[in-house]
N, C-alpha and C positions, 0 to 999 in steps of 0.2 A: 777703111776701117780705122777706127779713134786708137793714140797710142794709148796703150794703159799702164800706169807705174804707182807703184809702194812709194811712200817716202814717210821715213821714220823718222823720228823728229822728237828732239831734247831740249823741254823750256828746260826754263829758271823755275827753283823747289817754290810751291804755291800758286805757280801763274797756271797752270796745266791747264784746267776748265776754260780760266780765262783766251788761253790757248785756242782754242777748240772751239771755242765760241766763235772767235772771228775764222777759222778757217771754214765752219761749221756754213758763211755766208760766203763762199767764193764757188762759183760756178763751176769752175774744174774739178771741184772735191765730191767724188762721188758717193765714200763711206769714209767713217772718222770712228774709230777705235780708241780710247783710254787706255792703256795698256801698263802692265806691271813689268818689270826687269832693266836692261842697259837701254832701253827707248819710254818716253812717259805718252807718244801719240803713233797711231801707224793712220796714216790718211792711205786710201785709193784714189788717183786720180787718171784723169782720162785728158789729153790733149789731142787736136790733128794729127799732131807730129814731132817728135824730135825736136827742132827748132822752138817750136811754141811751147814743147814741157821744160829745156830748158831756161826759154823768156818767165814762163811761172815761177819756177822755184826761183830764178835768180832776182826776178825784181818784183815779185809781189811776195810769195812765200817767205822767203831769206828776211823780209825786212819789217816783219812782223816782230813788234815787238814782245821779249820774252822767248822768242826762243833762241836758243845756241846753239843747236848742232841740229845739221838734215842729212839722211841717209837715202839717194832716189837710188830706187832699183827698177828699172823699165821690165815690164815682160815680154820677151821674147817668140814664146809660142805660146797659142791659148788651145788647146784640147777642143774640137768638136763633138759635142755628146750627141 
């Protein structure tokens, strides 16, 4: 089963679209929220595993330019309905 994790995420004032746009074309980014409060993006992403979500964030994600601050928060348990 794919990990699945949030990671919130703080451009620079103006780039946000800009933002969003390139994350918008990365395979791992499953849903991409604009969002108003202390985060300007909340991406869903889906990796194999541990190892390979933090290979995302840290060398493709992180080095996107325009943004400065990432929040990942992996999920733990998913609810069967």
């Amino acid at each position: 089963m794919p990990l699945k994790a949030y990671v919130l995420i703080n451009t620079q004032i103006g780039k946000t679209s800009e933002v969003a746009e390139t994350l918008k074309k990365m395979p791992e980014v499953k849903r991409l929220d604009i969002i108003m409060g202390p985060y300007d993006i909340i991406a869903e992403v889906e990796t194999k595993d541990h190892d390979e979500l933090s290979e995302m964030v840290l060398k493709k994600l992180q080095t996107i330019e325009y943004i400065q601050h990432t929040m990942t928060c992996p999920v733990i348990k998913v609810d069967d309905e």
